[in-house]
N, C-alpha and C positions, 0 to 999 in steps of 0.2 A: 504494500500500500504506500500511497505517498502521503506523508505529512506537511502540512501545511505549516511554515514558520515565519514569523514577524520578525524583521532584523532593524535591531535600532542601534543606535551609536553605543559603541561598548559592551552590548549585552544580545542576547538570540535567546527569545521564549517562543517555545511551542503554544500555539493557538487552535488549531483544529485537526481533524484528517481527512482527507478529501482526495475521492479521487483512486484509480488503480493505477500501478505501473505497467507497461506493456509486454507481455510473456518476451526471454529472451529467443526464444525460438521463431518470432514473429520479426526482431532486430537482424538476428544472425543472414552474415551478408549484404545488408543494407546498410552497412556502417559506413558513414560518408568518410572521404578521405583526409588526412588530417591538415590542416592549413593554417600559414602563420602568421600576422599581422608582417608589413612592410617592414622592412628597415628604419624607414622614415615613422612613421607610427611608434614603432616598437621604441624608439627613442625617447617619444613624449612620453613614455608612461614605464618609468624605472623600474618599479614594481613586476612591471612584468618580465621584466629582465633577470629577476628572481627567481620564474617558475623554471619547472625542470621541462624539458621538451612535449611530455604528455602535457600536462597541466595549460602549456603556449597554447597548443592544439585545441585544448576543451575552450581555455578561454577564447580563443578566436572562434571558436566555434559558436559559441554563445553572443559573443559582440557583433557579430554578421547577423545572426540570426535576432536578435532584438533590435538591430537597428531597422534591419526588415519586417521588422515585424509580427513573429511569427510566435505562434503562440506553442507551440512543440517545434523543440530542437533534437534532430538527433547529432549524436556526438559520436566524434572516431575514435573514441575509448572510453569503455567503462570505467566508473569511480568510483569510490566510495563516501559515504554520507560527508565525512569530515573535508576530504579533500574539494567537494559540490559546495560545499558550505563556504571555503574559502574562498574559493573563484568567484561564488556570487556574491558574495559579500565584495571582493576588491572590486567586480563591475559594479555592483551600485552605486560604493563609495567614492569611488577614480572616475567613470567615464561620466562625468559632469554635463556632458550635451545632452545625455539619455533622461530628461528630466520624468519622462512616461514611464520608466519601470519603476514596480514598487517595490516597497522594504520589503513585501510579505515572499517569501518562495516557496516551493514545491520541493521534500526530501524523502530519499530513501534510501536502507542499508545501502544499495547500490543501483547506478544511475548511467541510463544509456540514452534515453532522449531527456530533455531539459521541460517542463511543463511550467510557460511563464506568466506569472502574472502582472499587469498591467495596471495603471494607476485610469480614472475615467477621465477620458478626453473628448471634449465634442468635438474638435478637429485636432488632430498631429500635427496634421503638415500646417496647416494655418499657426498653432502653435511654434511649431519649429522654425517658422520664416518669419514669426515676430523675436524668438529669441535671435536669430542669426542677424535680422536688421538690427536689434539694440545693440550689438557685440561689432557692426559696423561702426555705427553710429558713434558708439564710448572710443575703440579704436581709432575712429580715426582723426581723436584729437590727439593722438600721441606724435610728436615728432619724428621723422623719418630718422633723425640723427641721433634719436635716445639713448641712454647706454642703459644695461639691464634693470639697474636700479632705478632710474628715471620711468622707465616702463612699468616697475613694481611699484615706484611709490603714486604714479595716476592713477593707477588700478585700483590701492588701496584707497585712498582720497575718493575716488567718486564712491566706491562703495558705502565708506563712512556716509558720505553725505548725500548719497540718494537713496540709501535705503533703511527701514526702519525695523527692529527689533520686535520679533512678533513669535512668541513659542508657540501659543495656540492658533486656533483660524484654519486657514487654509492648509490642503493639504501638501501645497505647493512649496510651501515654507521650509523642507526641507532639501529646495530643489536650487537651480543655477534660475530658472523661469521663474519661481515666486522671486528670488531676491531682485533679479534682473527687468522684469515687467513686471511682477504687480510690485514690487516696491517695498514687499514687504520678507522677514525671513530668517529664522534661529540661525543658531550657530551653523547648522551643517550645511543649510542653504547659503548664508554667507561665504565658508569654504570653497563649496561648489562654484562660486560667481566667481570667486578670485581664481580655482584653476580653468574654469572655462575661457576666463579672458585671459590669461597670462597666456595658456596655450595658445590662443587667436593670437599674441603678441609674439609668439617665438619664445618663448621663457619655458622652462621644465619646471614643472610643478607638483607637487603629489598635495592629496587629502590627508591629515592625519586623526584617528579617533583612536578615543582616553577619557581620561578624568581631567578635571583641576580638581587644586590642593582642598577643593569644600568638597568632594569624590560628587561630582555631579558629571554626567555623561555630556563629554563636549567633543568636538572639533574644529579642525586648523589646518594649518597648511604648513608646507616646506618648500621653497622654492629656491632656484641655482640663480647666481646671481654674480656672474664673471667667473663660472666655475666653478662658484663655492657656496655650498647649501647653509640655510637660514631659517630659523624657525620666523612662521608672522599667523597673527590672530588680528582679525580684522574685528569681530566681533566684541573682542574685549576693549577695541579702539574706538567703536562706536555707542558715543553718548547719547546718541538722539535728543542730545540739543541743539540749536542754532550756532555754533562757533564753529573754529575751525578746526578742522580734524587732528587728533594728537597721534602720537607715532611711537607709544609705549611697548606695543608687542608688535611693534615694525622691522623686520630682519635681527632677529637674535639671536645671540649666540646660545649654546646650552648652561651656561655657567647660572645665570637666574631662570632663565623661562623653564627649566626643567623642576623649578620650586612652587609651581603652579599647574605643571599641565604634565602630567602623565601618559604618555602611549599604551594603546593593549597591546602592542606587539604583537599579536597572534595572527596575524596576516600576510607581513610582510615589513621589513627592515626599513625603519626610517634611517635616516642620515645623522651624522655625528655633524654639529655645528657648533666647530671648535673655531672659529676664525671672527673677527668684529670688522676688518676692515670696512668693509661695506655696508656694516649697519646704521641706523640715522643718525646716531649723535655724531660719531665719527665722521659718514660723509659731510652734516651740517655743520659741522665744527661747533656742536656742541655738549660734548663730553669735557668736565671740571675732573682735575687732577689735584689744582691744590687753589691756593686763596689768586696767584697772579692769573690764571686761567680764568678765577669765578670775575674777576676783576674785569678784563678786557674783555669776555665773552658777554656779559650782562652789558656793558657797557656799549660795547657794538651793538646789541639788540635793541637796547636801548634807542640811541641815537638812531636806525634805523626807524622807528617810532614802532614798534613791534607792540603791539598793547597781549600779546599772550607768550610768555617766554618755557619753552620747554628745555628741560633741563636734565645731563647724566650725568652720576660721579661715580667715579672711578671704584669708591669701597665709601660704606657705613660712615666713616668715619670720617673723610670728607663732607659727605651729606650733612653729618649731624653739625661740622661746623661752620658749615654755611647757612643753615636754618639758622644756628643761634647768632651769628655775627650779623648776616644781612638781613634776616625775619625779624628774629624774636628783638636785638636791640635793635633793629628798623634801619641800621645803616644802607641799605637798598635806597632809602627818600633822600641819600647824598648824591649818589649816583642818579637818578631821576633828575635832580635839581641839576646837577652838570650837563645832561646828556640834553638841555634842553629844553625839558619838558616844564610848564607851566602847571602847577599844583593847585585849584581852586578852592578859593576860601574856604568852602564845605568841608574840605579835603578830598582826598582821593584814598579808594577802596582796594586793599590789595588780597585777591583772591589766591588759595593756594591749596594747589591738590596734590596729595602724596600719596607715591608709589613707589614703598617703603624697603619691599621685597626686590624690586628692578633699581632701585639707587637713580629713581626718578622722581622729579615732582615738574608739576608746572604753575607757572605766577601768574595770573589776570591781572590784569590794571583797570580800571578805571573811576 
């Protein structure tokens, strides 16, 4: 028999049974030949680069067959429950365009045609030629001269700020389509947006799903960026308020983001992101080291007229002593008063949000 399973970020419960498997005597000889995704393909999606030569076959067998549509796949090898459960698990989560298949699938001891289920769509294709115009449309305000991180950080920026944080609702929400048109869409749908557009941008991207450090079932991304892989959460970047977008879990390294966000690992090998080069404080030259750094970099920002300053330091200890120097006894309003800035009678309000665990915070003015 096949059983029917709901797969959600983190976790797989069994929900129903539904359905017979087709006698292997009925298969035998009819097993299609095994086939691999392109070069060019197989490149976008690292994970796959992981399977063993069977597993290449099943999953391509499976991504052909759902992009077409098809609601029984047979497959050029038999599998068993565990190894069906991962392959469909890494299409759901990775191939970010397929926003029509759903979490629920079809298992059993062991599996030679694929039996798929479908999320309800009143047109595909109408759906699909609205998601590939939006992914035009965001695309093609990227610079032809971009370099990987300029490409990453558009990506992320519009997502912050076109789209809104929605757990329940639509079932779309967990899609690249809810976050991308309707505008709305949790964490996995967020993920999903960011690799389907990085991918439309040339960037190598993977899904990644875990925990954060409150064990709630999340997802993110990893993306290469001059070569070198980067953890980024769009999700946690979006406040769904009207400013401007912050850039707290924007390209990081593993050294803090891994104090928050847990991989399940049972899929497939994320990346070690051991390098900052290319992270934001670093490209924006705003990473503090010691007091002459917080000195010159606040003061650039400043004199720029920057009314929201985001900010990295190097370790705890740095942090704590630029809160207490420039916060807490205020010397921040000497700098202000140099950099230019006219301070009104009333005064002026200085907003400050801390992110204690990533040795960031950011300052509002006004």
């Amino acid at each position: 028999m096949l059983r029917k399973i709901a797969l959600l970020i983190g976790a797989v419960f069994c929900t129903a049974l539904s359905g017979c498997a087709e006698k292997l005597e009925e298969l035998a000889g009819s097993r299609p030949e095994a086939e691999f995704l392109p070069a060019e393909e197989s490149a976008q999606r690292p994970f796959y680069e992981q399977l063993s030569e069977k597993e290449k076959a099943v999953y391509t067998a499976l991504y052909n067959g759902i992009a077409a549509g098809e609601e029984k796949i047979p497959l050029p090898y038999k599998v068993d429950e565990e190894t069906y459960a991962k392959l469909y698990h890494l299409l759901e989560k990775q191939e970010s365009a397929l926003f029509y298949i759903d979490s629920v699938y079809y298992t059993a001891p062991e599996i030679e045609e694929a039996q798929i289920e479908y999320r309800s769509v009143d047109d595909k294709d109408e759906m699909t030629a609205a998601l590939e115009a939006k992914k035009g449309e965001i695309l093609s305000e990227i610079s032809v001269s971009a370099d990987d991180f300029e490409k990453a950080l558009y990506i992320h920026d519009y997502l912050v700020q076109n789209c809104r944080y929605e757990l329940d609702g639509s079932e779309y929400n967990a899609t690249s389509y809810g976050c991308l048109v309707n505008g709305t869409a949790h964490c996995e749908g967020y993920a999903k947006a960011f690799d389907y557009l990085a991918k439309g941008a040339g960037l190598r991207s993977i899904i990644v799903t875990g925990i954060s450090n409150e064990g709630i079932n999340h997802a993110w991304n990893q993306v290469e960026i001059g070569g070198v892989w980067y953890n980024l959460d769009v999700t946690w970047d979006d406040t769904d308020k009207d400013e401007a977008p912050r850039h707290v879990f924007f390209l990081c390294e593993d050294e803090n983001f891994v104090k928050t966000h847990t991989e399940d690992g049972g899929w497939f090998e994320a990346f070690d992101c051991d390098e900052n080069k290319d992270t934001y404080y670093i490209r924006q030259d705003l990473m503090i080291e010691n007091f002459d750094d917080a000195e010159r970099i606040v003061r650039r920002e400043l004199e720029a007229e920057k009314e929201a300053l985001e900010l990295k330091f190097s370790d705890s200890a740095v942090y704590d002593d630029f809160l207490q120097t420039y916060l807490e006894e205020q010397e921040i309003f000497s700098l202000i008063e140099e950099s230019g800035w006219e301070i009104p009678e009333t005064g002026m309000t200085i907003t400050l949000t801390e992110h204690e665990t990533e040795n960031c915070m950011e300052i509002s003015l006004k």
